[in-house]
FIVOZA-402480 format. One record per residue: x, y, z of N, C-alpha, C in turn; residue number from 0; residue in one letter. Coordinates in steps of 0.05 Angstrom, whole numbers. Layout:
N
[node [X; Y; Z]; [X; Y; Z]; [X; Y; Z]; NUM; 'A'];
...
END
This chain:
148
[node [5587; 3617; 2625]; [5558; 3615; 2628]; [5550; 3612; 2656]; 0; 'X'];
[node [5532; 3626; 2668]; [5520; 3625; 2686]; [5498; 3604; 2690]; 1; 'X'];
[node [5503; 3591; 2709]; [5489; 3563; 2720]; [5456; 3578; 2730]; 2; 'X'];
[node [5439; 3562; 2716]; [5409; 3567; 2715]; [5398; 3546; 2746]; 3; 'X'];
[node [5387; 3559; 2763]; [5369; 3546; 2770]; [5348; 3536; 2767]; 4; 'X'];
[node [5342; 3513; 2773]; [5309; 3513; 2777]; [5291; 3541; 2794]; 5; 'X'];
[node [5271; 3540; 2781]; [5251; 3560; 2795]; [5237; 3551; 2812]; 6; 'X'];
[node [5230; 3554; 2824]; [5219; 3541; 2865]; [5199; 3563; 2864]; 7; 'X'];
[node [5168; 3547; 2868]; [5143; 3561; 2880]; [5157; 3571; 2910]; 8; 'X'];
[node [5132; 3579; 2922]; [5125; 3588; 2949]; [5138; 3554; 2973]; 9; 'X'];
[node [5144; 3567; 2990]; [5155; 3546; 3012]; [5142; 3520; 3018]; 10; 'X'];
[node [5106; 3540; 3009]; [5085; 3523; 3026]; [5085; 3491; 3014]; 11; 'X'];
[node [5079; 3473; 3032]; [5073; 3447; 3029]; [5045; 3444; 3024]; 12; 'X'];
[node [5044; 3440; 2988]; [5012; 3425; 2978]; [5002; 3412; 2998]; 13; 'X'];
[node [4988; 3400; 3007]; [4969; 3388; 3021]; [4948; 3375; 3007]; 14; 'X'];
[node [4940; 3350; 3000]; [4917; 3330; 2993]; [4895; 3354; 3002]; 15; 'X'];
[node [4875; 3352; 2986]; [4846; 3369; 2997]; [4825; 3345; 3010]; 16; 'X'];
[node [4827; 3350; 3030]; [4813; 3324; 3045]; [4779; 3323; 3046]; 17; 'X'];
[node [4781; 3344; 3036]; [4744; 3351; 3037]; [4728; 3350; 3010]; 18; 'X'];
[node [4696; 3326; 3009]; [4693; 3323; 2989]; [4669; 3348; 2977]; 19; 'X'];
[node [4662; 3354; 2954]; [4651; 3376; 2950]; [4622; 3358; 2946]; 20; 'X'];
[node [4606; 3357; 2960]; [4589; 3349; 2960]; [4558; 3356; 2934]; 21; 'X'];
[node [4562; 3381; 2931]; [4542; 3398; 2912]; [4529; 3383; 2884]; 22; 'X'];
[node [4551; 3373; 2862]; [4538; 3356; 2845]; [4515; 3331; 2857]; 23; 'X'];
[node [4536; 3326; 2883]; [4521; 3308; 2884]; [4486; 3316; 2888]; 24; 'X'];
[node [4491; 3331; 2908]; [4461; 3340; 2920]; [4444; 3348; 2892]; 25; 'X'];
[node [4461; 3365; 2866]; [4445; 3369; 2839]; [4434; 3340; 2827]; 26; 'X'];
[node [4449; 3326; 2825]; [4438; 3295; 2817]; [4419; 3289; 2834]; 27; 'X'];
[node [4419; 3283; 2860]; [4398; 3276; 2879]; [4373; 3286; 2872]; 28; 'X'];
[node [4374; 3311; 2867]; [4348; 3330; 2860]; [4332; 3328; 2835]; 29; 'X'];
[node [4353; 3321; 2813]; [4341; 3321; 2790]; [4331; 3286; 2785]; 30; 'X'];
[node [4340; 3260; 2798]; [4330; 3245; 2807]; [4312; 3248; 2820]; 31; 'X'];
[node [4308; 3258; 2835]; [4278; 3265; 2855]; [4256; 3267; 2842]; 32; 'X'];
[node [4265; 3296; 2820]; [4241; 3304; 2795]; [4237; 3281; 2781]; 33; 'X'];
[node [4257; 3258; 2769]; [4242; 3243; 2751]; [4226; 3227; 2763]; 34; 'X'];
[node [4231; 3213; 2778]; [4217; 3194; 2796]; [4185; 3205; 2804]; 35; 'X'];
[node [4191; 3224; 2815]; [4163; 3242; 2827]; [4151; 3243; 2797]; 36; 'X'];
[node [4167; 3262; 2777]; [4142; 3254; 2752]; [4131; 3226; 2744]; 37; 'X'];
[node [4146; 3200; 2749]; [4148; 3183; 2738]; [4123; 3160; 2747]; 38; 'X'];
[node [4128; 3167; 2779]; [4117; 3151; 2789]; [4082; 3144; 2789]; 39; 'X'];
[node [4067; 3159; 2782]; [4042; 3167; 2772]; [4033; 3147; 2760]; 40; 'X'];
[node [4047; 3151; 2737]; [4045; 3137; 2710]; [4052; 3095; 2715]; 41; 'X'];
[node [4068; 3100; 2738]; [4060; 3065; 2740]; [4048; 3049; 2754]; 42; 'X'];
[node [4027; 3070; 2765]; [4009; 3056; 2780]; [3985; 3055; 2757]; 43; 'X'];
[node [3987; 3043; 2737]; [3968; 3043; 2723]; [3947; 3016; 2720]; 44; 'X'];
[node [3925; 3009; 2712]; [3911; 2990; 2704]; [3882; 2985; 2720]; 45; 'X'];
[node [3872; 2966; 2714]; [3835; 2970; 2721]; [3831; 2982; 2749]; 46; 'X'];
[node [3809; 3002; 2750]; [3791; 3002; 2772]; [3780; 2983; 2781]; 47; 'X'];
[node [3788; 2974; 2812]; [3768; 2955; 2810]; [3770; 2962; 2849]; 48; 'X'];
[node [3749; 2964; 2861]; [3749; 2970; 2888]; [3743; 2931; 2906]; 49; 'X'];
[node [3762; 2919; 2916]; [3768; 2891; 2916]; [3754; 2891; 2949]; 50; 'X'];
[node [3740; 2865; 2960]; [3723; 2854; 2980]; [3747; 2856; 3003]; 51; 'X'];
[node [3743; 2870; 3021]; [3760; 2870; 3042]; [3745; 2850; 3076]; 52; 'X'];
[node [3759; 2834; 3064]; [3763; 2806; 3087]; [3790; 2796; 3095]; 53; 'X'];
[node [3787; 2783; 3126]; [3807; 2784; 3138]; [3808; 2752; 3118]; 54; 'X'];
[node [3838; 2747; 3113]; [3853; 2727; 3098]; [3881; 2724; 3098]; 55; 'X'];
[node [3895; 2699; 3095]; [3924; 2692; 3092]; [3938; 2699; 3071]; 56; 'X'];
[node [3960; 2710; 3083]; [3971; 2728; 3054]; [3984; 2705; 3039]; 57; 'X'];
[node [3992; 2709; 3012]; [4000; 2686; 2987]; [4035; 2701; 2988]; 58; 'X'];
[node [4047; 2676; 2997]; [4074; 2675; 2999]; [4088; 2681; 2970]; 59; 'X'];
[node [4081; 2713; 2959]; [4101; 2705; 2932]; [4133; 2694; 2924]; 60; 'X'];
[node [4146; 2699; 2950]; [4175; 2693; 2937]; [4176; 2676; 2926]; 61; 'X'];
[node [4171; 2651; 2934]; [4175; 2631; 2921]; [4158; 2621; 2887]; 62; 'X'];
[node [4142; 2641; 2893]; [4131; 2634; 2856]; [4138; 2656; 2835]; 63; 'X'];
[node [4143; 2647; 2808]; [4138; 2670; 2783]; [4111; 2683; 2789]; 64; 'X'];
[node [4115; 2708; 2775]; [4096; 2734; 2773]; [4069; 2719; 2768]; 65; 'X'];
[node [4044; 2719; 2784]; [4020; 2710; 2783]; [4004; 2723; 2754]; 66; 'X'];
[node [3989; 2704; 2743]; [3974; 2715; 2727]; [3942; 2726; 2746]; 67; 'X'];
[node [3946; 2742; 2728]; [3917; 2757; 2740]; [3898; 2775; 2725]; 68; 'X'];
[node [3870; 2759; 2736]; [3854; 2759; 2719]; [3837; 2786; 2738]; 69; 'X'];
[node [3831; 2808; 2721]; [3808; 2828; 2736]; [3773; 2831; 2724]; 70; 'X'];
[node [3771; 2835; 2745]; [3737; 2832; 2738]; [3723; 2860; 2745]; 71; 'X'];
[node [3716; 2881; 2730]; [3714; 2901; 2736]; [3688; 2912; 2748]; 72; 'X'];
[node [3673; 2932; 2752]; [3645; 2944; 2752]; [3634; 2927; 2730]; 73; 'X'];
[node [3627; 2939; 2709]; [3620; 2933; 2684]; [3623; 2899; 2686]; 74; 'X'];
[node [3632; 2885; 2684]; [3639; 2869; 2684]; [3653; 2850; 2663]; 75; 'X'];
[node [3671; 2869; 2653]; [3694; 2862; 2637]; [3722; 2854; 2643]; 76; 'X'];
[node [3735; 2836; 2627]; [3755; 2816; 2635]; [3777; 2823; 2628]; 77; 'X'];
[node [3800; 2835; 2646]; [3823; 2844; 2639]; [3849; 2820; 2651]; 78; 'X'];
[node [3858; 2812; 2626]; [3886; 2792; 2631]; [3915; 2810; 2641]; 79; 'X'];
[node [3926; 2807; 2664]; [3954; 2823; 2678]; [3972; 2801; 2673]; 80; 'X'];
[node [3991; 2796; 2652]; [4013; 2784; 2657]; [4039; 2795; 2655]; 81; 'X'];
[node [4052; 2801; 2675]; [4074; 2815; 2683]; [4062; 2848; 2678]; 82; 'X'];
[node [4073; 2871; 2665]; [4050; 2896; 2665]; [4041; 2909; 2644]; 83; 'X'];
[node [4032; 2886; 2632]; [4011; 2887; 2604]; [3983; 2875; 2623]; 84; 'X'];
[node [3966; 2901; 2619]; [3931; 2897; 2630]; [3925; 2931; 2617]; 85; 'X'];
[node [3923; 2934; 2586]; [3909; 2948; 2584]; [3875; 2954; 2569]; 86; 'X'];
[node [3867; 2932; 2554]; [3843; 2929; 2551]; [3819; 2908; 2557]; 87; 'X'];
[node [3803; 2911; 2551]; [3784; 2888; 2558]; [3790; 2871; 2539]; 88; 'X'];
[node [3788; 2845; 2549]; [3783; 2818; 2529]; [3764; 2792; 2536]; 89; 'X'];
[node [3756; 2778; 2520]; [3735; 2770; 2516]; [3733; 2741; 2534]; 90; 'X'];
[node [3718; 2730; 2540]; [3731; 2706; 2561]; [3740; 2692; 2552]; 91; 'X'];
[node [3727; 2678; 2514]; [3740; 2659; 2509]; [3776; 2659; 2510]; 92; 'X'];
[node [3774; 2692; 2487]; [3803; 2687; 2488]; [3818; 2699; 2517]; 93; 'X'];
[node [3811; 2696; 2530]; [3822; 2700; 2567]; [3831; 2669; 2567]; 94; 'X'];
[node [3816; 2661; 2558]; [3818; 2626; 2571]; [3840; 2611; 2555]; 95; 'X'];
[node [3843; 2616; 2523]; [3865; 2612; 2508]; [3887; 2631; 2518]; 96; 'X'];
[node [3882; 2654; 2520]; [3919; 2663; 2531]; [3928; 2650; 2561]; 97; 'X'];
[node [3900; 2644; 2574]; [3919; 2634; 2603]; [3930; 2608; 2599]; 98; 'X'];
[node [3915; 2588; 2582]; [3922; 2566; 2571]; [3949; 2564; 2565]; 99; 'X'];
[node [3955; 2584; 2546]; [3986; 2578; 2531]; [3998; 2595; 2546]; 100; 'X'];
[node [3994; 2611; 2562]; [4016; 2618; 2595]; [4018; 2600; 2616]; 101; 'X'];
[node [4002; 2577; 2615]; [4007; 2560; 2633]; [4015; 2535; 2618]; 102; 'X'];
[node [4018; 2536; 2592]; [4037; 2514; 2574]; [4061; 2518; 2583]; 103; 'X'];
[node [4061; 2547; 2584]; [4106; 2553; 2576]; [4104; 2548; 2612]; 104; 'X'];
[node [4097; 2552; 2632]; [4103; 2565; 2660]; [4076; 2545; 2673]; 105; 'X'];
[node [4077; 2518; 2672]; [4053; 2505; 2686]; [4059; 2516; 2713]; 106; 'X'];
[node [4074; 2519; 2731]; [4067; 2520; 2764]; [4066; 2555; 2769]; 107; 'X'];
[node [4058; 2573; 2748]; [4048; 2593; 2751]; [4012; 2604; 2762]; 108; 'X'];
[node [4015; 2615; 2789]; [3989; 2618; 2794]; [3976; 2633; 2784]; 109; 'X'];
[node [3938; 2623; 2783]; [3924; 2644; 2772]; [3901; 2663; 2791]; 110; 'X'];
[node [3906; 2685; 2800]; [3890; 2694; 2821]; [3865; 2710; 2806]; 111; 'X'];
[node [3845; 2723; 2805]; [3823; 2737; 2807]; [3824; 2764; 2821]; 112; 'X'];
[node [3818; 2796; 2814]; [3807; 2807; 2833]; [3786; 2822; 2822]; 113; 'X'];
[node [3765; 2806; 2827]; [3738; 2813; 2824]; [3729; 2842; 2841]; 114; 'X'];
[node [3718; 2864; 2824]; [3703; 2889; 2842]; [3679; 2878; 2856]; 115; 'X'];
[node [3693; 2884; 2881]; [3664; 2877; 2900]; [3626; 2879; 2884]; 116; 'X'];
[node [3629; 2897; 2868]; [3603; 2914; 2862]; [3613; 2886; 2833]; 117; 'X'];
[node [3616; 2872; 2829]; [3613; 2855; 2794]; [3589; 2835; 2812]; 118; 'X'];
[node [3575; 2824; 2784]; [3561; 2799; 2797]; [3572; 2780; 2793]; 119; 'X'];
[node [3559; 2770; 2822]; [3577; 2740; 2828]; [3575; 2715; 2805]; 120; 'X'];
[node [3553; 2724; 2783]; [3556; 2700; 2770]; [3579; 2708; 2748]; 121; 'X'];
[node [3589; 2726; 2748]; [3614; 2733; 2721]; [3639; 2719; 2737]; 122; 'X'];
[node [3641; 2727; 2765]; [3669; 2714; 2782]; [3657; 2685; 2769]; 123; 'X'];
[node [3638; 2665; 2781]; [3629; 2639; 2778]; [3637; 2626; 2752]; 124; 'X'];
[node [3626; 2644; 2736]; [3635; 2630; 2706]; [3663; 2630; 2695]; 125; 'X'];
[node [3668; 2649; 2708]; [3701; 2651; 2701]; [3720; 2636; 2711]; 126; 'X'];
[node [3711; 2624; 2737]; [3724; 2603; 2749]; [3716; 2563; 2743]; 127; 'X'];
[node [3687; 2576; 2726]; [3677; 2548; 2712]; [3688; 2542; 2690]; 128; 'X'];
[node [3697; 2558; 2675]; [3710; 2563; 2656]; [3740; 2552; 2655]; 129; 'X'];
[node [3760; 2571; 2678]; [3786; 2561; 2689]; [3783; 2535; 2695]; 130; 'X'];
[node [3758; 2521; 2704]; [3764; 2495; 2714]; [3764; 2470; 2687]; 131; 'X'];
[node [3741; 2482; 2669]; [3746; 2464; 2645]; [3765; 2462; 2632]; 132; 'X'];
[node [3781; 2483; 2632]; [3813; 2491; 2623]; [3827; 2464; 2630]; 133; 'X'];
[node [3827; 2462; 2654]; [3839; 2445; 2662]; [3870; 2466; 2691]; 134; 'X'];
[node [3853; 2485; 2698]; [3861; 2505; 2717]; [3845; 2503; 2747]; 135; 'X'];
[node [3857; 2478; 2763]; [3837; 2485; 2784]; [3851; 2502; 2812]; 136; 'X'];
[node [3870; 2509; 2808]; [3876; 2515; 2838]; [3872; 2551; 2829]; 137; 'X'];
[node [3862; 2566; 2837]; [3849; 2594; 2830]; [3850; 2605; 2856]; 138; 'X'];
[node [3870; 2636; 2870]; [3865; 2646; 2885]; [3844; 2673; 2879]; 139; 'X'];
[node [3837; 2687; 2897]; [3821; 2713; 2892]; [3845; 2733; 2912]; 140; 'X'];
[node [3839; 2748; 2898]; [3857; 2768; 2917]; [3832; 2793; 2923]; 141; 'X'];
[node [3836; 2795; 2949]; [3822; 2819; 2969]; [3835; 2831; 2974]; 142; 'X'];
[node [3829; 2857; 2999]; [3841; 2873; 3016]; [3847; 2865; 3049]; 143; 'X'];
[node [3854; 2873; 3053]; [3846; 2873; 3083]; [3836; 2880; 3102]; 144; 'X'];
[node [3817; 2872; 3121]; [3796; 2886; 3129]; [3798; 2896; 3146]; 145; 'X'];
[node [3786; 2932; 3149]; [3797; 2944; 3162]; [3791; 2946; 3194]; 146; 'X'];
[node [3812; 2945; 3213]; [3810; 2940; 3244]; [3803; 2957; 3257]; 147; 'X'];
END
């Protein structure tokens, strides 16, 4: 019997491929791009309200939970924002019971305002006469900034 060798490729020495193929990636990048771009539209959502632009001290959020926030629109209807639920009007009383029992679970949660410049001043007033009988007195307003 004749002794079998092994069969032996070409001389050449494989080599590691040192180079990365970059292409999926750049396909992912892109089709990320599209969702985002469609996406992003859609979360800027919730009241019109064109806010009083005065020069003011900005409100240090880090340090607090997500502010409740109360909007005061044209019309002058009362929209409750807690975390990003603000999609209909509601009524003041029950404004005043849901901030109530959000400031049961989360007392050192702030409550800000952003009243449309164009609302009347007595709807901001009562709403904050209101917050105070609550037993809610510390109330920021949130504005813009005015332009330089």
């Amino acid at each position: 019997m004749a002794a079998t060798q092994p069969i032996r490729g070409s001389n050449k020495k494989h080599r590691p491929m040192s180079e990365i193929n970059v292409v999926p990636y750049i396909d992912v990048m892109l089709v990320l791009l599209v969702i985002f771009m469609a996406t992003a539209p859609l979360l800027t959502q919730g009241v019109s309200v064109e806010l009083p632009k005065v020069d003011s001290e900005l409100i240090d959020e880090t340090k607090q939970a997500d502010p409740l926030v109360i909007s005061i629109d044209r019309a002058g209807d009362f929209y409750l924002s807690i975390s990003a639920e603000q999609k209909k009007a509601i009524e003041l009383d029950k404004l005043i019971i849901r901030i109530k029992a959000a400031r049961s679970q989360t007392p050192q949660v702030a409550v800000l305002i952003r009243g449309d410049q164009q609302v009347a001043y007595g709807k901001v007033v009562t709403l904050m006469a209101q917050l105070q009988q609550a037993g809610i007195e510390n109330v920021g307003l949130i504005t813009e900034p005015a332009e330089s």
